[in-house]
PDB file of N, CA, C and O in Angstrom:
ATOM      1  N   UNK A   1      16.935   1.389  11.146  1.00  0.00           N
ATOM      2  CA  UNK A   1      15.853   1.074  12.065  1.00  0.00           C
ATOM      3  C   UNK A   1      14.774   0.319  11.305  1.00  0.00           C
ATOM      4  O   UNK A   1      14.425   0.638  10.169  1.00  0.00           O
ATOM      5  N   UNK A   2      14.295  -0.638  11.950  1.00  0.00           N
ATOM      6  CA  UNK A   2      13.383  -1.457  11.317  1.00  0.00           C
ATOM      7  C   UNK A   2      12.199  -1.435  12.089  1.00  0.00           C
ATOM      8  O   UNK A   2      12.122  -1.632  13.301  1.00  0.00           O
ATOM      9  N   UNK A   3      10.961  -1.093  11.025  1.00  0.00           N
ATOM     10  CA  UNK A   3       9.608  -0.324  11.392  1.00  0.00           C
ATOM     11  C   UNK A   3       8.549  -1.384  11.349  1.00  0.00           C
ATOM     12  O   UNK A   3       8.741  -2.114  10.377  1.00  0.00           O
ATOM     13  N   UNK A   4       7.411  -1.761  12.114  1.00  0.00           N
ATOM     14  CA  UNK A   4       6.570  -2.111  11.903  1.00  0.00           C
ATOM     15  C   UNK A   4       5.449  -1.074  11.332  1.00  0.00           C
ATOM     16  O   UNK A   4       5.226   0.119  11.541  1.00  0.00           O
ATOM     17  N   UNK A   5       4.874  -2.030  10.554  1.00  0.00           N
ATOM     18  CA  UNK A   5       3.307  -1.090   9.779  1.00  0.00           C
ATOM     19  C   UNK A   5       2.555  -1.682   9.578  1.00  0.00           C
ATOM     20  O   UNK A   5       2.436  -2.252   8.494  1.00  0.00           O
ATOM     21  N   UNK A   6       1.418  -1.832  10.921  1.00  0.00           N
ATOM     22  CA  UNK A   6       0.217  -2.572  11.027  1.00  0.00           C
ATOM     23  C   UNK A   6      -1.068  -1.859  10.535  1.00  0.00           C
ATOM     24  O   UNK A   6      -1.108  -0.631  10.468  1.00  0.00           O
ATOM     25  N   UNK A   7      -2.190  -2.695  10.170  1.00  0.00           N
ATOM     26  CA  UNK A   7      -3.827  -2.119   9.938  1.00  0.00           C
ATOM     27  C   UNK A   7      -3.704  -1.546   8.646  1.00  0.00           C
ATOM     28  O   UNK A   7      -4.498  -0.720   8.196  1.00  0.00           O
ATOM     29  N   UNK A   8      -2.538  -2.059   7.947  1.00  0.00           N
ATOM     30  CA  UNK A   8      -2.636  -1.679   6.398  1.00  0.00           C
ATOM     31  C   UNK A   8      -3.747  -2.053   5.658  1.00  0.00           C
ATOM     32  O   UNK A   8      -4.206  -3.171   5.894  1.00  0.00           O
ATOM     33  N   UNK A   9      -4.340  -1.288   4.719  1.00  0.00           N
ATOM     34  CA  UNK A   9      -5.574  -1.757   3.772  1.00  0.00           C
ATOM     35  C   UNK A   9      -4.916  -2.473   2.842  1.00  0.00           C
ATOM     36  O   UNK A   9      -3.782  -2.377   2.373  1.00  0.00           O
ATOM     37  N   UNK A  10      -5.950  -3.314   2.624  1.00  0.00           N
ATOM     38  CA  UNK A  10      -5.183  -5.108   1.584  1.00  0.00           C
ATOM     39  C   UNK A  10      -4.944  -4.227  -0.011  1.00  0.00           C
ATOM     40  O   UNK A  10      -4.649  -4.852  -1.031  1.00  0.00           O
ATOM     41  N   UNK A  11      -5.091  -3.022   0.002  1.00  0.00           N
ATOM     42  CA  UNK A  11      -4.880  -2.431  -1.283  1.00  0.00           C
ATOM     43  C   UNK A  11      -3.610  -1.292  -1.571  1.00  0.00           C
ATOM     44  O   UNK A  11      -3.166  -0.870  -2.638  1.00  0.00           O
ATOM     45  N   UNK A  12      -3.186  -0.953   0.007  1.00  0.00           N
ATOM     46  CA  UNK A  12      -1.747  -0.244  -0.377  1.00  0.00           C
ATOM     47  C   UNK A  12      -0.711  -1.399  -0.891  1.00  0.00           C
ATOM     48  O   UNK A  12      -0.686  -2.629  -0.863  1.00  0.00           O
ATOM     49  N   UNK A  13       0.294  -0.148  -1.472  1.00  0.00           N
ATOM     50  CA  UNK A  13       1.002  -0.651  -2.379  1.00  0.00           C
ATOM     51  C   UNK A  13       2.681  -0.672  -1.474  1.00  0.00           C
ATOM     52  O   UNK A  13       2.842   0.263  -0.691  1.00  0.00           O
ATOM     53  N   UNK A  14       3.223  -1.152  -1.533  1.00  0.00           N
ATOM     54  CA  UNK A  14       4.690  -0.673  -1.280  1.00  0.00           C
ATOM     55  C   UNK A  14       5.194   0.725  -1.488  1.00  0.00           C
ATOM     56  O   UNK A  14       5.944   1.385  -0.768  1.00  0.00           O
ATOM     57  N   UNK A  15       4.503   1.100  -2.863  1.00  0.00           N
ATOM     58  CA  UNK A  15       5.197   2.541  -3.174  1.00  0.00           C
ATOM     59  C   UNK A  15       4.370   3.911  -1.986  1.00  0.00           C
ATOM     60  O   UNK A  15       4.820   4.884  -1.382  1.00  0.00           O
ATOM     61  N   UNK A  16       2.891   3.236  -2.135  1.00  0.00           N
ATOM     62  CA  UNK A  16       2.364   4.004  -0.993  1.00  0.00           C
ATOM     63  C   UNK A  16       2.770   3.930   0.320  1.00  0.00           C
ATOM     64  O   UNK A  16       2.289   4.826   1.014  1.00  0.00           O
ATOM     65  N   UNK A  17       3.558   3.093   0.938  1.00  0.00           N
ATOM     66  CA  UNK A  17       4.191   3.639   2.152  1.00  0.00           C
ATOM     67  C   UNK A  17       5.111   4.174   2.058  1.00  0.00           C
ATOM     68  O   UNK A  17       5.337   5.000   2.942  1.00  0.00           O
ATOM     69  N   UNK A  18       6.086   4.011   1.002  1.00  0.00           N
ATOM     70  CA  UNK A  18       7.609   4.372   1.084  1.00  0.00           C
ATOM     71  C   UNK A  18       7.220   5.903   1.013  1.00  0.00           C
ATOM     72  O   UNK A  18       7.719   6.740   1.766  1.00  0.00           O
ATOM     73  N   UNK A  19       6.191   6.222  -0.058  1.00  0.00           N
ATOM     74  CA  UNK A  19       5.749   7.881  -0.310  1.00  0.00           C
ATOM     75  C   UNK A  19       5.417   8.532   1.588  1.00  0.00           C
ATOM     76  O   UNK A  19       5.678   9.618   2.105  1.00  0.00           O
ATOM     77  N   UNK A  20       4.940   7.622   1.997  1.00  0.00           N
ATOM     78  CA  UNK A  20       4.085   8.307   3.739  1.00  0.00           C
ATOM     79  C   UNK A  20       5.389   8.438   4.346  1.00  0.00           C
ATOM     80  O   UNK A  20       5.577   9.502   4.937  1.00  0.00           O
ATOM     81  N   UNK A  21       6.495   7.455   4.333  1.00  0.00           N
ATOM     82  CA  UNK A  21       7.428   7.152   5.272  1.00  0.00           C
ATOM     83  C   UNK A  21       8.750   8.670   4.764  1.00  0.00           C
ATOM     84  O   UNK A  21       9.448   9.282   5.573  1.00  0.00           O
ATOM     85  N   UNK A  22       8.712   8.886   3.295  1.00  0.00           N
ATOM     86  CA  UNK A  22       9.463   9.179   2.783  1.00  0.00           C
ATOM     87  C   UNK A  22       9.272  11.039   3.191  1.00  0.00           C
ATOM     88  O   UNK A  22      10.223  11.799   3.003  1.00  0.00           O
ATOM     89  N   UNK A  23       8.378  11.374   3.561  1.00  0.00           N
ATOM     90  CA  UNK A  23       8.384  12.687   3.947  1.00  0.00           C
ATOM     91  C   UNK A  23       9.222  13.159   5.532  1.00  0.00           C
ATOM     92  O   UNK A  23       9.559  14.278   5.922  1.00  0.00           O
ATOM     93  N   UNK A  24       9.421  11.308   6.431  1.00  0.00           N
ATOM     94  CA  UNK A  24      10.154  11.741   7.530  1.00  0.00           C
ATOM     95  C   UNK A  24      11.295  11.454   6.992  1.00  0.00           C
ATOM     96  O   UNK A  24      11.979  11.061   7.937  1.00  0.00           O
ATOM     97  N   UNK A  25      12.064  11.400   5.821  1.00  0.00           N
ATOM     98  CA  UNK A  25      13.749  10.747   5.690  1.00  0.00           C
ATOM     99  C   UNK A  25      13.729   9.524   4.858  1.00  0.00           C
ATOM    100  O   UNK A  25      12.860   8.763   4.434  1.00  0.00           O
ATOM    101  N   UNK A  26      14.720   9.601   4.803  1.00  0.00           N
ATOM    102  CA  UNK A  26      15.326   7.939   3.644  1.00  0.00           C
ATOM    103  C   UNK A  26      14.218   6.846   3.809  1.00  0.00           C
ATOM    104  O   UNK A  26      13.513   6.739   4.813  1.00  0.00           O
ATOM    105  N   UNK A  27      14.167   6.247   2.977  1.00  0.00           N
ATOM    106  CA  UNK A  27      13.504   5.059   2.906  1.00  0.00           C
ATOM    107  C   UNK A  27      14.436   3.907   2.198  1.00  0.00           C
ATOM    108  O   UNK A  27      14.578   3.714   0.990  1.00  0.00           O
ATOM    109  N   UNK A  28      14.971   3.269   3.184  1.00  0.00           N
ATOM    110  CA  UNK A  28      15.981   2.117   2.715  1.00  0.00           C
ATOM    111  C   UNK A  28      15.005   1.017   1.766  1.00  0.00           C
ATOM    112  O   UNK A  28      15.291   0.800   0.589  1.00  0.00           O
ATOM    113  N   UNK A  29      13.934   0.426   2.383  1.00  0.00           N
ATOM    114  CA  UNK A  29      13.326  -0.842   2.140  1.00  0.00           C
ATOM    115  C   UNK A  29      11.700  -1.065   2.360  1.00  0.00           C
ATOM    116  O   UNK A  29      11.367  -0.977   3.542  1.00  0.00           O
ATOM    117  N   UNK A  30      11.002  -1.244   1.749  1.00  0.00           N
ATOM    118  CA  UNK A  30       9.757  -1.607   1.947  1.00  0.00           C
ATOM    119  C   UNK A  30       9.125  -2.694   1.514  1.00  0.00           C
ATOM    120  O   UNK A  30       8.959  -2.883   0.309  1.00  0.00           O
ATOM    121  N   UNK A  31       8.566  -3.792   2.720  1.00  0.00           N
ATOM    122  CA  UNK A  31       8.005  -5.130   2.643  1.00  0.00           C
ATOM    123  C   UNK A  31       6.628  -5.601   2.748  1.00  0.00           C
ATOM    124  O   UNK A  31       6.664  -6.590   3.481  1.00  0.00           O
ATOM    125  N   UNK A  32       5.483  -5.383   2.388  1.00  0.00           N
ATOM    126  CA  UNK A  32       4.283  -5.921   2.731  1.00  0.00           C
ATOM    127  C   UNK A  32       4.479  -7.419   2.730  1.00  0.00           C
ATOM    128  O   UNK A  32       5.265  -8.156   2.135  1.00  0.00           O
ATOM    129  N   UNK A  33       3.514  -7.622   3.585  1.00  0.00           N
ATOM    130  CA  UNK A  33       3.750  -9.500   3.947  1.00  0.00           C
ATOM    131  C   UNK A  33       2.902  -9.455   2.993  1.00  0.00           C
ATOM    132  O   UNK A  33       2.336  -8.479   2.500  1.00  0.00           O
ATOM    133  N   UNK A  34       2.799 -11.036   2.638  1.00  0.00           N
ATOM    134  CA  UNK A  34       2.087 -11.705   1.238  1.00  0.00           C
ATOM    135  C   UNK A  34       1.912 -12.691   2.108  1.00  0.00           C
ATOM    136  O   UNK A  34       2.768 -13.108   2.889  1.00  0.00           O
ATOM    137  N   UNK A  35       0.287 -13.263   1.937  1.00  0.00           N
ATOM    138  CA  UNK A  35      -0.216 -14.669   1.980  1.00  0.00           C
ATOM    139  C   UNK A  35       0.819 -15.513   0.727  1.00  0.00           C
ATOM    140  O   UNK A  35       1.030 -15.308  -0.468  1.00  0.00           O
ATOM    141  N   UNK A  36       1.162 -16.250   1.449  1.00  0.00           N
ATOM    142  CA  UNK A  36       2.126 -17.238   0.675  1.00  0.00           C
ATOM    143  C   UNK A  36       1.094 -18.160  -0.396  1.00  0.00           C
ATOM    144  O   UNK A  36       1.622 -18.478  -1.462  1.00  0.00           O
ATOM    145  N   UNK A  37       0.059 -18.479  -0.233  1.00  0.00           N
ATOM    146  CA  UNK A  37      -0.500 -19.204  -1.420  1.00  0.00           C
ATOM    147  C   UNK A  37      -1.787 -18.156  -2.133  1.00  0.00           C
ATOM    148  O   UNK A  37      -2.453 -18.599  -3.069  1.00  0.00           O
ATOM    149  N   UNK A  38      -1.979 -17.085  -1.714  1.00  0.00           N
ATOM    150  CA  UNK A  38      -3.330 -16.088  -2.790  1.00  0.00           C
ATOM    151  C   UNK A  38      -2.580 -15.355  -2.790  1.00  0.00           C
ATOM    152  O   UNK A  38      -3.234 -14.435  -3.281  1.00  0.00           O
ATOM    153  N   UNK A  39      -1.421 -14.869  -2.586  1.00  0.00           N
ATOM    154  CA  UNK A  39      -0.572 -13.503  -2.539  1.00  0.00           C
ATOM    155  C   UNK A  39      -0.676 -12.239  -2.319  1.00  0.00           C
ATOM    156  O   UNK A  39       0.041 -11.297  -2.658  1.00  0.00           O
ATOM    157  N   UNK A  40      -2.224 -12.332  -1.352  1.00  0.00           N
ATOM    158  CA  UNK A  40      -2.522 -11.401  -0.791  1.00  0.00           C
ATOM    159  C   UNK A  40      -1.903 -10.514   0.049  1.00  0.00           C
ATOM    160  O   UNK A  40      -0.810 -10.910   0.452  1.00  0.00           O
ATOM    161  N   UNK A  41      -2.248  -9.465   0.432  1.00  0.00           N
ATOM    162  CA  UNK A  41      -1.593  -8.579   1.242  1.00  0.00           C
ATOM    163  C   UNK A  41      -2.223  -9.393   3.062  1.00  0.00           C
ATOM    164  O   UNK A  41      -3.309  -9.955   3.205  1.00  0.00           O
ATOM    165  N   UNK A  42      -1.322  -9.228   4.012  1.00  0.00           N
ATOM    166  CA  UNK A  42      -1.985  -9.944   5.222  1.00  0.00           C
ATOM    167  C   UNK A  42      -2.190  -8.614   5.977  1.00  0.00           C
ATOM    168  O   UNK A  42      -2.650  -8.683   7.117  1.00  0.00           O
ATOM    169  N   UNK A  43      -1.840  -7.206   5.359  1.00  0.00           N
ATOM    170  CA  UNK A  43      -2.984  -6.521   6.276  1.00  0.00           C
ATOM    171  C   UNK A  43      -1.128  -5.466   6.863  1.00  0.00           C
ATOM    172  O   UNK A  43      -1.214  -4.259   7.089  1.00  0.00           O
ATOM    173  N   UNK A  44       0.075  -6.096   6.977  1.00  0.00           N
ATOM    174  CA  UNK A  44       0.820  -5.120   7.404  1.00  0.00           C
ATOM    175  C   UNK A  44       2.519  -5.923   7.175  1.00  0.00           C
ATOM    176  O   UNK A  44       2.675  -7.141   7.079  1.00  0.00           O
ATOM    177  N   UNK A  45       3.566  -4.957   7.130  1.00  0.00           N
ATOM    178  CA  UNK A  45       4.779  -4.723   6.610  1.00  0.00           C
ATOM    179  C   UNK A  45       5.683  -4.266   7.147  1.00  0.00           C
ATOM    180  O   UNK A  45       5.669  -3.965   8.341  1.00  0.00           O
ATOM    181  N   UNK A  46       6.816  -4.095   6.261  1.00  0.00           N
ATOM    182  CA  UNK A  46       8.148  -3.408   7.618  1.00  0.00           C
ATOM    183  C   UNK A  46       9.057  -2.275   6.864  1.00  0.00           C
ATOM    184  O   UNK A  46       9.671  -2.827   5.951  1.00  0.00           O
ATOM    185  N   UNK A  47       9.228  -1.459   6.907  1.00  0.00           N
ATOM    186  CA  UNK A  47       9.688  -0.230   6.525  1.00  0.00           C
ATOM    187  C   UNK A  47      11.305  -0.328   7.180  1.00  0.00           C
ATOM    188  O   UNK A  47      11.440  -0.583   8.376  1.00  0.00           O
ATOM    189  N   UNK A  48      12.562  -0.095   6.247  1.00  0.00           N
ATOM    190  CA  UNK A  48      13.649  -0.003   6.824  1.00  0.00           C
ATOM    191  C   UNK A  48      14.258   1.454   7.044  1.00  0.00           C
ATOM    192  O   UNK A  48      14.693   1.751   5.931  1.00  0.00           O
ATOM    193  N   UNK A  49      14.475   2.366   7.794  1.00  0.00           N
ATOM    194  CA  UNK A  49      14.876   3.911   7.818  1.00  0.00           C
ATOM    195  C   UNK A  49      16.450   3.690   8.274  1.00  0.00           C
ATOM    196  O   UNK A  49      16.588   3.363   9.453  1.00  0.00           O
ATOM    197  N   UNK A  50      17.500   3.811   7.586  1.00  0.00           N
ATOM    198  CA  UNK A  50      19.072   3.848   8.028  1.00  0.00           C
ATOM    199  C   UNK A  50      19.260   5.019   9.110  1.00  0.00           C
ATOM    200  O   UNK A  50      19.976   4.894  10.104  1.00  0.00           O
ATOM    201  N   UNK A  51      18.533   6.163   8.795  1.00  0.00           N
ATOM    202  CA  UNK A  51      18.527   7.167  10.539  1.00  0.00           C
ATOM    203  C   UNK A  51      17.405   6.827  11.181  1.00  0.00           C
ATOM    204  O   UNK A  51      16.235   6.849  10.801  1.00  0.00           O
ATOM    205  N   UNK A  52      17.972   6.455  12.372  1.00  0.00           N
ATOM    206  CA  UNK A  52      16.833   6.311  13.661  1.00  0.00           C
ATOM    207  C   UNK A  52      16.196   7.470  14.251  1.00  0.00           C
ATOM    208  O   UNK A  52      15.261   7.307  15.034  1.00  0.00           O
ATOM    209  N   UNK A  53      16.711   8.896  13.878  1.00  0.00           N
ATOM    210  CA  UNK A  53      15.999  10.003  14.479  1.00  0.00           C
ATOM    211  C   UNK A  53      14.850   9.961  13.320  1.00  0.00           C
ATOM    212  O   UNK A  53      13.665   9.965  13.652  1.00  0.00           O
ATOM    213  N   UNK A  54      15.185   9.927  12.149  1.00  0.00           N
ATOM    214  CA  UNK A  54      14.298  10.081  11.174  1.00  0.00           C
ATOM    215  C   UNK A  54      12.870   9.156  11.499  1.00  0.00           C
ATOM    216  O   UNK A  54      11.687   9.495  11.541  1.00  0.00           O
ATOM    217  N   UNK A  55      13.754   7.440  11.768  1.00  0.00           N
ATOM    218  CA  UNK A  55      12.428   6.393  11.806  1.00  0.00           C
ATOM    219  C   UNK A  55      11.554   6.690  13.248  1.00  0.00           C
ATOM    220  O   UNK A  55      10.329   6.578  13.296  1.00  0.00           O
ATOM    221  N   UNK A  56      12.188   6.987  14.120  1.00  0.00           N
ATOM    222  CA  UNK A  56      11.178   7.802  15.238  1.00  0.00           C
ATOM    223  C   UNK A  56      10.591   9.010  14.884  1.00  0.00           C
ATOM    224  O   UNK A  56       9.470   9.120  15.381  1.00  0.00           O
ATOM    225  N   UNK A  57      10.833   9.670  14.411  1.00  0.00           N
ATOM    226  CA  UNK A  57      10.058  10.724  13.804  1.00  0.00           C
ATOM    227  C   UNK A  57       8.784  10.482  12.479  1.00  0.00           C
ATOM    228  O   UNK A  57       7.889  11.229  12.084  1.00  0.00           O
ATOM    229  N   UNK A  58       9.221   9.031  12.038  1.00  0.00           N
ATOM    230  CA  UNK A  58       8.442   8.250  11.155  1.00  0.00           C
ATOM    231  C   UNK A  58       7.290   7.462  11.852  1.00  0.00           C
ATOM    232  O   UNK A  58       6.295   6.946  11.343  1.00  0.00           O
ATOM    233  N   UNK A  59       7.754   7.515  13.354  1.00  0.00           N
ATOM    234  CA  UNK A  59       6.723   6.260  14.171  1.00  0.00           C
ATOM    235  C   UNK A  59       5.992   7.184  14.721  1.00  0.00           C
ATOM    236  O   UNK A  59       4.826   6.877  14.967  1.00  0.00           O
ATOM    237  N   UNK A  60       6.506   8.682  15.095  1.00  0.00           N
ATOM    238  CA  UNK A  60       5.194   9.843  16.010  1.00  0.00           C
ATOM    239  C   UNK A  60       4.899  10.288  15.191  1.00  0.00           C
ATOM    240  O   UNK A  60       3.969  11.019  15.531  1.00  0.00           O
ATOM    241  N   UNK A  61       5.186  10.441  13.439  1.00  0.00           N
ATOM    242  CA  UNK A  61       4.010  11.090  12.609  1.00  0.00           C
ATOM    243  C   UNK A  61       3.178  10.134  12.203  1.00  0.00           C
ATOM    244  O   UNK A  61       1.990  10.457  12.186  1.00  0.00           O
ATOM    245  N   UNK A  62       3.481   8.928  11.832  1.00  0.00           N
ATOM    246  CA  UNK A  62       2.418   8.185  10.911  1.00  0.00           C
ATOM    247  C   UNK A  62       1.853   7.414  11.868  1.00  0.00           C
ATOM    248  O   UNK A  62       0.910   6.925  11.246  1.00  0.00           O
ATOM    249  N   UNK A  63       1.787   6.869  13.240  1.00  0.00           N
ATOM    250  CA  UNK A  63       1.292   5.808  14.323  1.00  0.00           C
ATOM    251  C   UNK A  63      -0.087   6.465  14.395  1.00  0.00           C
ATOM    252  O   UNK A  63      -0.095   7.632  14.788  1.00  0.00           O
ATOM    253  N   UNK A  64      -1.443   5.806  14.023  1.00  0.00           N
ATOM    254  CA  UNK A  64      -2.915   6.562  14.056  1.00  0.00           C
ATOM    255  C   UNK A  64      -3.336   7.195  13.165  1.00  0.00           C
ATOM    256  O   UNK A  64      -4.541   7.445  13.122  1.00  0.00           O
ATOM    257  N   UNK A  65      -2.316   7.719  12.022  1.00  0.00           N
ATOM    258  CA  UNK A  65      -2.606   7.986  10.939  1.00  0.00           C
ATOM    259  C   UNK A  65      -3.310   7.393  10.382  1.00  0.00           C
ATOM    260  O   UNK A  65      -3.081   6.184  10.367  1.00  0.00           O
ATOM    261  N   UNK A  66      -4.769   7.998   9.483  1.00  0.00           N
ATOM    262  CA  UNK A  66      -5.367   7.277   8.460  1.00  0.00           C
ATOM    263  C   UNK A  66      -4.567   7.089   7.239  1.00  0.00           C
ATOM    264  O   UNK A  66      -3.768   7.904   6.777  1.00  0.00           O
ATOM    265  N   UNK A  67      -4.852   5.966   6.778  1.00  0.00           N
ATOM    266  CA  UNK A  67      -4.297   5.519   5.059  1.00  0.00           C
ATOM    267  C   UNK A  67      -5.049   4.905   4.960  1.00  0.00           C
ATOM    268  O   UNK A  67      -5.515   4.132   5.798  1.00  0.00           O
ATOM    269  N   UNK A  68      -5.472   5.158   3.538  1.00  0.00           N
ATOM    270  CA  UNK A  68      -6.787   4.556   2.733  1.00  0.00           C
ATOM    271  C   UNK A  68      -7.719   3.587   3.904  1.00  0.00           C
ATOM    272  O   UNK A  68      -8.016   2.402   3.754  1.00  0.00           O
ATOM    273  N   UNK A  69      -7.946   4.158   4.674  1.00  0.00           N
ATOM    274  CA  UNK A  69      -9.542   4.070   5.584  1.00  0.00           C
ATOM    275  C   UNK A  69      -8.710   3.250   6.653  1.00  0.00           C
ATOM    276  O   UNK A  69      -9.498   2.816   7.494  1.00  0.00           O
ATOM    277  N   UNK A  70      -7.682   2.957   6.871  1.00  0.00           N
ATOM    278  CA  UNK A  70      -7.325   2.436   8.071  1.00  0.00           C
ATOM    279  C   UNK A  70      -6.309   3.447   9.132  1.00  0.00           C
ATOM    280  O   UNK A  70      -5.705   4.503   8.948  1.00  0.00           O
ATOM    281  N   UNK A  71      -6.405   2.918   9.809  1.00  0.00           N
ATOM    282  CA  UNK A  71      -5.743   3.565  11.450  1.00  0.00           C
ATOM    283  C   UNK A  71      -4.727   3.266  10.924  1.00  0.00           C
ATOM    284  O   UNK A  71      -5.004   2.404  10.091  1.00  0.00           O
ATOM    285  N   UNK A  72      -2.926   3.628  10.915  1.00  0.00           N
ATOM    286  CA  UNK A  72      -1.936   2.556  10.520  1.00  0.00           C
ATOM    287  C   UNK A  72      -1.667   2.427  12.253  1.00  0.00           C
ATOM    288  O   UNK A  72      -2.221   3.168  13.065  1.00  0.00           O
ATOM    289  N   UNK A  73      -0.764   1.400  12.591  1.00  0.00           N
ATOM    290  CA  UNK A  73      -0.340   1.176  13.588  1.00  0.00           C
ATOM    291  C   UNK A  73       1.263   0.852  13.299  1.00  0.00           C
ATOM    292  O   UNK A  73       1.712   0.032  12.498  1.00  0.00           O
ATOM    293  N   UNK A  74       2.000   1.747  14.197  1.00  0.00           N
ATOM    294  CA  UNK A  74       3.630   1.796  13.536  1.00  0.00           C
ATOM    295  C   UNK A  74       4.530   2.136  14.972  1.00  0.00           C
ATOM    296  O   UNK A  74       4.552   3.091  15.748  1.00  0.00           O
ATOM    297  N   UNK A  75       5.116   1.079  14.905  1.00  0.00           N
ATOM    298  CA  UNK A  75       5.885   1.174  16.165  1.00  0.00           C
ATOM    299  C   UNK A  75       7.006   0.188  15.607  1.00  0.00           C
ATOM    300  O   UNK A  75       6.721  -0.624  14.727  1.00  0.00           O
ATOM    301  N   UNK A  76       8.674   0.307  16.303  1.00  0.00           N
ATOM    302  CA  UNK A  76       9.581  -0.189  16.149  1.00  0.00           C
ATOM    303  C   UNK A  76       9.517  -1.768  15.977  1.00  0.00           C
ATOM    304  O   UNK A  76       8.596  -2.315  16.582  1.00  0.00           O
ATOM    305  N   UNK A  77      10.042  -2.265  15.520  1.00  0.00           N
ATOM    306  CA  UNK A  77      10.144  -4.135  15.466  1.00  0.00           C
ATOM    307  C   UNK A  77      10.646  -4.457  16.084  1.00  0.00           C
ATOM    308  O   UNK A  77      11.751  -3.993  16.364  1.00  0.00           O
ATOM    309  N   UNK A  78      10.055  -5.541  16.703  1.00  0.00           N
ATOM    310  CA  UNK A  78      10.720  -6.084  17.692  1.00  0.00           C
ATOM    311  C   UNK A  78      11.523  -7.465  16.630  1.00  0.00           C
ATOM    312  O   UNK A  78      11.155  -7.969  15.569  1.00  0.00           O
ATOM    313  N   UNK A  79      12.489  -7.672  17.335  1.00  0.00           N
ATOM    314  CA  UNK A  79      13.552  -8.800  16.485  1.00  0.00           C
ATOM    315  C   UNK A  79      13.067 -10.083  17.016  1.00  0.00           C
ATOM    316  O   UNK A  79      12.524 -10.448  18.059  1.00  0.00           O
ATOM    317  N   UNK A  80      13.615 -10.855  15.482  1.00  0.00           N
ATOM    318  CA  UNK A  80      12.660 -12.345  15.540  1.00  0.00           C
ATOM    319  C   UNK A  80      13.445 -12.869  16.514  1.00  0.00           C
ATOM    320  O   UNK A  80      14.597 -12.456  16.649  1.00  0.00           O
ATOM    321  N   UNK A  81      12.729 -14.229  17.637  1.00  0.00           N
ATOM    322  CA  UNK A  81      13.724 -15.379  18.085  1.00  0.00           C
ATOM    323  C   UNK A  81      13.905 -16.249  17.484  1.00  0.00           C
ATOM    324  O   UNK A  81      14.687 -17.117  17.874  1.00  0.00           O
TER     325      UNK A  81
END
């Protein structure tokens, strides 16, 4: 299952979500987007969970959750066109 993870603070790390995500189940993959030319963080990322009971159980614990001073916002991905 492939996770969205919005309202990230420009200072989490990859390892800090996989740690949040990792208390509901596996953590296949973790992506923060990068500004392609300052290599900044753009604020949110995508979490991969191989069980889908787990990554729904990953989207009703952590969705509104604070992390480092932000709301996260985490709901399923929708697939690119």
């Amino acid at each position: 299952m492939e996770i969205y993870v919005g309202n990230l603070s420009y200072d989490a790390t990859e390892e800090d979500i996989k740690k949040a995500f990792q208390e509901f189940g596996e953590v296949e993959a973790v992506k923060i987007i990068t500004d392609r030319y300052s290599g900044r963080s753009k604020g949110f990322g995508f979490v991969t969970m191989p069980n889908d009971s787990e990554g729904k159980a990953a989207i009703d614990g952590l969705n509104g959750k604070n992390m480092q001073g932000r709301d996260l916002k985490v709901n399923e991905a929708r697939q690119r066109m």
